[in-house]
C-alpha positions as CSV (number, residue, x, y, z in Angstrom):
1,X,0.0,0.0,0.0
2,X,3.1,2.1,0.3
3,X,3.2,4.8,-2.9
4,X,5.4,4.3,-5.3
5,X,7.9,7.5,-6.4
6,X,6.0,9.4,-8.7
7,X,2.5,8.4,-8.6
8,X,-1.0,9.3,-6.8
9,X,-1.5,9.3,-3.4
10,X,-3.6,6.5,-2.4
11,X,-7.3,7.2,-1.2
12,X,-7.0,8.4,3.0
13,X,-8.5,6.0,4.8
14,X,-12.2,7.8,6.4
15,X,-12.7,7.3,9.8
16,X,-16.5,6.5,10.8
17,X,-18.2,7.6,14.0
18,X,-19.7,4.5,16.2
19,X,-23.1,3.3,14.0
20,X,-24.7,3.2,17.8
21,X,-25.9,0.1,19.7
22,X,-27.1,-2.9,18.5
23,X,-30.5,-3.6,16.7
24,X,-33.3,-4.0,19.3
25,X,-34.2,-7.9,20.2
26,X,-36.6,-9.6,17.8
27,X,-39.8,-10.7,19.8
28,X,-40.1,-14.5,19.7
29,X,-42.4,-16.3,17.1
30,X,-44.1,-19.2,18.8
31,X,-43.7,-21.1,15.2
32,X,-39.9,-19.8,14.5
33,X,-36.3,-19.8,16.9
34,X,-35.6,-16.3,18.0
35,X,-34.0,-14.6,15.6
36,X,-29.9,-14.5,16.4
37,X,-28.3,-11.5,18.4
38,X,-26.5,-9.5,15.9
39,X,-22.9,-8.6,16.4
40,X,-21.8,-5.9,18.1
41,X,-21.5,-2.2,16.2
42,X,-17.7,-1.4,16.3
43,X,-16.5,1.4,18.1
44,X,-14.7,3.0,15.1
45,X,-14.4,1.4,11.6
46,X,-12.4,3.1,8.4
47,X,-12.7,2.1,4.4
48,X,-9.8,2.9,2.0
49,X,-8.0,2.4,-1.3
50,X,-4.6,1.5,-1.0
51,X,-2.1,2.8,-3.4
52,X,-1.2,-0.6,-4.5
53,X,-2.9,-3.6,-4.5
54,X,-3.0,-5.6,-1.5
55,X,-3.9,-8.8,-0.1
56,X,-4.9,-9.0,3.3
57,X,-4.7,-12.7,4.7
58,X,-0.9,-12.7,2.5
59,X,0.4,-9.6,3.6
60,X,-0.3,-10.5,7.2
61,X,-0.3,-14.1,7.2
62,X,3.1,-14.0,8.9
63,X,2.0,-12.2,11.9
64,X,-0.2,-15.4,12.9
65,X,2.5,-17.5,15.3
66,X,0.8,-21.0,14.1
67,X,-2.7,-21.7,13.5
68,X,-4.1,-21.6,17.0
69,X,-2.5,-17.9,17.9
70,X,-4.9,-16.5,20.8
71,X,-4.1,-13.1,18.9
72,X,-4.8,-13.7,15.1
73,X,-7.2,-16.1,13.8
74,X,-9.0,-16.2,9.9
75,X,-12.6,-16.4,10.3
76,X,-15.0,-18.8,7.8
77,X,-15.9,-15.9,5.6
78,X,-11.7,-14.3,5.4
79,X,-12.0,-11.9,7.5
80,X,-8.8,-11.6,9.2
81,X,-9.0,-11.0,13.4
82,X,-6.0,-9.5,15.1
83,X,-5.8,-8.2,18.4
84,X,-3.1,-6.2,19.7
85,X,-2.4,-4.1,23.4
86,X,-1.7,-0.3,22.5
87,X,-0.9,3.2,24.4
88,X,-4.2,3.4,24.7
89,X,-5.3,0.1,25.4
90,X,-6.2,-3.3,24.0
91,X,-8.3,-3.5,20.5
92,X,-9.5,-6.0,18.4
93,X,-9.2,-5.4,14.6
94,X,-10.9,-7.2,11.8
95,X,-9.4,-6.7,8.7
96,X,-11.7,-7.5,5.2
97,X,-11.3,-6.2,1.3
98,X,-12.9,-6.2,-1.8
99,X,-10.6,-7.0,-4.4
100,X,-6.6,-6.0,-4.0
101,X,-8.1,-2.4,-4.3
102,X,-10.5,-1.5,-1.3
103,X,-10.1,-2.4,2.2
104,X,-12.3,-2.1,5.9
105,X,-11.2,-1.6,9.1
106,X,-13.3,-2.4,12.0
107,X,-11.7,-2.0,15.5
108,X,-12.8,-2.6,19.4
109,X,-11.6,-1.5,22.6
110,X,-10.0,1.1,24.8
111,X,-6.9,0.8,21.8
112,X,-9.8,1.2,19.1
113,X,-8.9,4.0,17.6
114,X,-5.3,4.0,18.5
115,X,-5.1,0.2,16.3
116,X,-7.2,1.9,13.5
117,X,-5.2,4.9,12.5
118,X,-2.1,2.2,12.3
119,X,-4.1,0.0,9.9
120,X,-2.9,1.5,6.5
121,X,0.9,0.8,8.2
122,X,-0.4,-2.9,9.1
123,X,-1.3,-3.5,5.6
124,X,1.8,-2.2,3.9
125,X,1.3,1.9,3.6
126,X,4.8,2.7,3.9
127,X,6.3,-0.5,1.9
128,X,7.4,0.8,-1.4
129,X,7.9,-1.6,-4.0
130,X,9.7,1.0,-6.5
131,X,12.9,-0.5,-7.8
132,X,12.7,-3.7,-7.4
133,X,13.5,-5.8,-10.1
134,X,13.0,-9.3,-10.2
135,X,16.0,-10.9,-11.3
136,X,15.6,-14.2,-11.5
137,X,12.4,-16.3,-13.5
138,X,11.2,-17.8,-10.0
139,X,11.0,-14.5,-8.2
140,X,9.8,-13.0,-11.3
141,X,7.1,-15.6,-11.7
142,X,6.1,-14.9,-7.8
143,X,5.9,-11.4,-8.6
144,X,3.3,-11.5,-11.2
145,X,1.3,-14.4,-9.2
146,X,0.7,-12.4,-5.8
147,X,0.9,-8.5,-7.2
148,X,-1.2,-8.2,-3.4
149,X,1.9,-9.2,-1.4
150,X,2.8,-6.5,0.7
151,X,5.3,-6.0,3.9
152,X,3.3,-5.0,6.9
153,X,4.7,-2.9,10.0
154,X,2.8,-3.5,13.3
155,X,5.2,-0.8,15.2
156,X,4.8,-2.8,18.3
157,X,8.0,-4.1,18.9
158,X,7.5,-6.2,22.5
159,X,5.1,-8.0,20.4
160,X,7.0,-9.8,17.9
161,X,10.2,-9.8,20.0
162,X,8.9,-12.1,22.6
163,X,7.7,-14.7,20.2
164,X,10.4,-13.6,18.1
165,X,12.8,-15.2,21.6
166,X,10.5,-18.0,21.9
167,X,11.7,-19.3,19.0
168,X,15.3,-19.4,19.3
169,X,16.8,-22.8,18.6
170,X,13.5,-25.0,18.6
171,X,11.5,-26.2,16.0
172,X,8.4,-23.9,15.0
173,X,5.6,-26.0,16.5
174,X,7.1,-26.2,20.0
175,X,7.5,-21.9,19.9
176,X,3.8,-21.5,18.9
177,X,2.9,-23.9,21.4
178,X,4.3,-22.2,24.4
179,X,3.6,-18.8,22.5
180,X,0.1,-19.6,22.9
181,X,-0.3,-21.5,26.6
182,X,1.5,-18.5,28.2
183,X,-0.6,-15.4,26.2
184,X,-3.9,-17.5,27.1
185,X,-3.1,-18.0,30.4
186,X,-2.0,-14.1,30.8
187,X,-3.4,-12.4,28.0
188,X,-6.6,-10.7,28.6
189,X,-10.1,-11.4,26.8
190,X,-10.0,-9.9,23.3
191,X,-12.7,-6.8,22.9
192,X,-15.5,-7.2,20.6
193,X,-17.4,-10.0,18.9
194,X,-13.8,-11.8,18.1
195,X,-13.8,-15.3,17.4
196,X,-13.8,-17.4,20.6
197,X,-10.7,-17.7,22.8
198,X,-9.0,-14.6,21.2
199,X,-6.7,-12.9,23.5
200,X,-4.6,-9.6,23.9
201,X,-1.2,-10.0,24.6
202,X,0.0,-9.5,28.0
203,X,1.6,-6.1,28.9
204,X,5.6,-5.5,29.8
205,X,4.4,-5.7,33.5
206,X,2.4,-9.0,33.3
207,X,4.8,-11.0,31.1
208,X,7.5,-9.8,34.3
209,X,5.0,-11.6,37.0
210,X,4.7,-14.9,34.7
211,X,6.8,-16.8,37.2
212,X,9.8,-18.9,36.9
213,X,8.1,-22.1,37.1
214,X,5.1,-21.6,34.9
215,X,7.7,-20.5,31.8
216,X,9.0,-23.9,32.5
217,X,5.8,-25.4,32.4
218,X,5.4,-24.0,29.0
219,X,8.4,-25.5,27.6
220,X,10.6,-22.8,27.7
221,X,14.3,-22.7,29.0
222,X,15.6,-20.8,31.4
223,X,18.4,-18.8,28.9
224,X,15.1,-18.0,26.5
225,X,12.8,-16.5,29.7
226,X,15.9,-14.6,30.8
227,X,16.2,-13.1,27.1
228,X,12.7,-11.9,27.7
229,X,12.9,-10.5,31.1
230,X,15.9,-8.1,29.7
231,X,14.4,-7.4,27.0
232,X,11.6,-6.1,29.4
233,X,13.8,-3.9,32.0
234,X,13.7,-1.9,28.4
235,X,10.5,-2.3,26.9
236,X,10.7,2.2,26.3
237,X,13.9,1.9,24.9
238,X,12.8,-0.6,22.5
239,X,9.5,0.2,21.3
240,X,11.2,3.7,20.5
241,X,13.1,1.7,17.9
242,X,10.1,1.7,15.2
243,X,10.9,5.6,14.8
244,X,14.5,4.9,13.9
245,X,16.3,3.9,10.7
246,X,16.6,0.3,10.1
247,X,20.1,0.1,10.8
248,X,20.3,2.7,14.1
249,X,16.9,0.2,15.1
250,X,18.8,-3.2,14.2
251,X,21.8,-2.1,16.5
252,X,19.8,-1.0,19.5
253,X,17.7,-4.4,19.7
254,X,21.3,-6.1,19.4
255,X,22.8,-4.2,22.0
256,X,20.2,-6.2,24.1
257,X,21.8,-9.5,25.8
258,X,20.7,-12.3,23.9
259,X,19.4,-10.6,20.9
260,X,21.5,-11.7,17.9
261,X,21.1,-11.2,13.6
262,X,18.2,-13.4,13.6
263,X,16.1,-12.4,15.9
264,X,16.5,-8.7,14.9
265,X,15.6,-9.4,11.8
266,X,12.3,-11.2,12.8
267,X,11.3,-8.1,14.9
268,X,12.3,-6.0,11.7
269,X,10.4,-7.7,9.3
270,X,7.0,-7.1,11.0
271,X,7.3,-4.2,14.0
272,X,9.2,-2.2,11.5
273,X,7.5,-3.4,8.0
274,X,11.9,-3.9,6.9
275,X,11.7,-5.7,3.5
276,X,15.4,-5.7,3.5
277,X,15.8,-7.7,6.8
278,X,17.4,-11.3,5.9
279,X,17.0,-13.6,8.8
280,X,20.7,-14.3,8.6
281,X,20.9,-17.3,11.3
282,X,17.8,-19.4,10.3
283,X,18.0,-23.3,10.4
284,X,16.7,-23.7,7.1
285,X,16.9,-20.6,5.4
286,X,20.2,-20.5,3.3
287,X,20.0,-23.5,2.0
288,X,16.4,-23.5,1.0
289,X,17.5,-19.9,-0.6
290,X,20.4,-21.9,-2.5
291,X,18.8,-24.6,-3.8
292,X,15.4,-22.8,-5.3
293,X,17.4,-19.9,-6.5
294,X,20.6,-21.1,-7.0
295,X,20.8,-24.8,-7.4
296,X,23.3,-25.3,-4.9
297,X,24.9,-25.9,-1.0
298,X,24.7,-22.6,1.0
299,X,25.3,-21.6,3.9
300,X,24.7,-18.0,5.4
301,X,27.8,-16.4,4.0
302,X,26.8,-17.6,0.6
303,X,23.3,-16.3,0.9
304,X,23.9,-12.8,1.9
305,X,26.9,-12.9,-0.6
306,X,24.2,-14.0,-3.7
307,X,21.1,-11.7,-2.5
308,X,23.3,-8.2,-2.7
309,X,21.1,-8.2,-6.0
310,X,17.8,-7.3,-4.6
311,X,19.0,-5.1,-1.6
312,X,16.8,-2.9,-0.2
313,X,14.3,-6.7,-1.3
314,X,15.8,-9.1,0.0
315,X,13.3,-10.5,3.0
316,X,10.6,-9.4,-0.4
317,X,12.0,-11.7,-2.8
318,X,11.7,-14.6,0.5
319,X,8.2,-13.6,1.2
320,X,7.2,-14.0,-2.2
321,X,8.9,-17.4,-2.6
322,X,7.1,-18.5,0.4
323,X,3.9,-17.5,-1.1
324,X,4.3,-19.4,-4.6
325,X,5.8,-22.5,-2.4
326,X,8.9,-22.7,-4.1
327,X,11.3,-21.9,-1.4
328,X,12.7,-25.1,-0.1
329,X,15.6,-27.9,-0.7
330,X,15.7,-31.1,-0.8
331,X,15.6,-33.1,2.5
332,X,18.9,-35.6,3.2
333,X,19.9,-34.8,6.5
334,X,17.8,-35.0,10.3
335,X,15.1,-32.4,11.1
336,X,16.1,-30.0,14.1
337,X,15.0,-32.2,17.0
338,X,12.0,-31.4,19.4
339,X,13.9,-30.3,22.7
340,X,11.2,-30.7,26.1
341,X,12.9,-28.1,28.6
342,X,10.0,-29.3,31.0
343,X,12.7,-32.4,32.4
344,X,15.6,-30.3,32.8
């Protein structure tokens, strides 16, 4: 949705005033079932027209931390639910279009309007796609196939650096799982008519009181829970990061204890909306890079050496291989083994 050097400003987004309580209850019918409640009005709602076109469940797909994430869930009719604690508050946001060219807003909660008036950022406002240049068939063929794909930038940074740390050096399904146990079991009801069992992420101060023992109990080891208890002494510090450059906001969440290339990177590529950041680090990445792209071994030096090409594009060009599901290798060698911190 970001505009692209030298053409139109997209359509600003409208804000709309509350549309006032609910409709009145139907009186029951002796020879029907009382009609259904309807949903709650929400407190502030907001259509647009983005610059570029923009596909909702793609660009925000990786903002959902597995498919039973208390805080983002797809309803049956592709609406995408997201909840999220702000300055203001906590606020549920359900996110629809029509097309890749008009989108709505809804948004609940103290952090209604807050959420809202970052939703153009959520959906890619400030990506700007100008200069990129494919490069390579695959990535070119991506390109054309998901025109909608856009970076998204959340500008809460506490919320993906936590799950961001839960995921150090375990497999994906063990992060998510112990992502999820600890935000439902200290998160707080999500506001609105969200789909059952939503939750907003705890604050700084409650993910501090999760004791020692019930991280454990969630499958996470002590060095991980320590990360995140740092990381909290400078929760200020670090959500002030989102109004720096990406390198001046790379080096101040390295500077944390714990916090290494990878990790930064993750934080980058959805608090900040970086389509640059290369999770340099990742199990699987390089060589899944290597072999779709390059037909070859890589490690991480080889990877960042091969994707100078599409600098300031490179976490882009990985986000649209995901999407097309060609970015992978060939599998010879052991999966990274499921590691139960709950014994030690």
């Amino acid at each position: 949705m970001g505009t692209a050097a030298g053409s139109d400003e997209g359509t600003a987004p409208s804000i709309a005033a509350p549309a006032g309580p609910g409709m009145p209850a139907v009186a029951p019918d002796l020879t029907q079932r009382e009609a259904p409640e309807r949903a709650p009005s929400p407190d502030c709602s907001s259509r647009w027209r983005p610059a570029h076109p923009t596909d909702v469940g793609l660009t925000l797909s990786r903002l959902r931390r597995g498919r039973s994430d208390p805080t983002f869930q797809v309803s049956q009719d592709g609406a995408v639910w997201r909840t999220t604690l702000t300055r203001s508050g906590p606020a549920t946001l359900r996110l629809t279009q029509s097309g890749l060219t008009e989108l709505r807003c809804e948004a609940w909660g103290e952090g209604a309007r807050e959420a809202l008036e970052g939703a153009p950022d959520l959906l890619g406002e400030r990506d700007d796609p100008s200069g990129f240049v494919a490069q390579h068939p695959l990535v070119r063929d991506a390109h054309r196939r998901w025109p909608g794909l856009r970076i998204p930038r959340t500008g809460r940074v506490i919320e993906s650096l936590i799950p961001a740390i839960l995921e150090q050096k375990v497999i994906s399904l063990q992060a998510t799982a112990s992502f999820r146990a600890l935000v439902r079991a200290h998160g707080t009801p999500a506001p609105g008519p969200a789909p059952a069992g939503m939750r907003v992420p705890p604050s700084a101060r409650a993910w501090q009181l999760i004791p020692s023992w019930e991280w454990h109990r969630a499958g996470v080891d002590p060095q991980r829970s320590r990360t995140v208890m740092v990381c909290l002494a400078v929760t200020r510090q670090l959500e002030a990061a989102s109004d720096l450059t990406a390198a001046e906001a790379s080096a101040r969440l390295r500077a944390v204890p714990g916090i290494g290339e990878w990790t930064a990177a993750e934080v980058a590529q959805r608090a900040f909306g970086d389509a640059d950041a290369l999770s340099v680090g990742d199990y699987h990445l390089a060589g899944a890079i290597g072999h779709t792209l390059f037909d070859a071994d890589f490690d991480d030096a080889l990877m960042v050496a091969a994707m100078r090409i599409w600098q300031p594009h490179r976490y882009r060009v990985v986000r649209l291989l995901e999407a097309s599901g060609t970015l992978g290798k060939p599998r010879h060698g052991p999966r990274l083994a499921f590691v139960d911190h709950r014994g030690h």
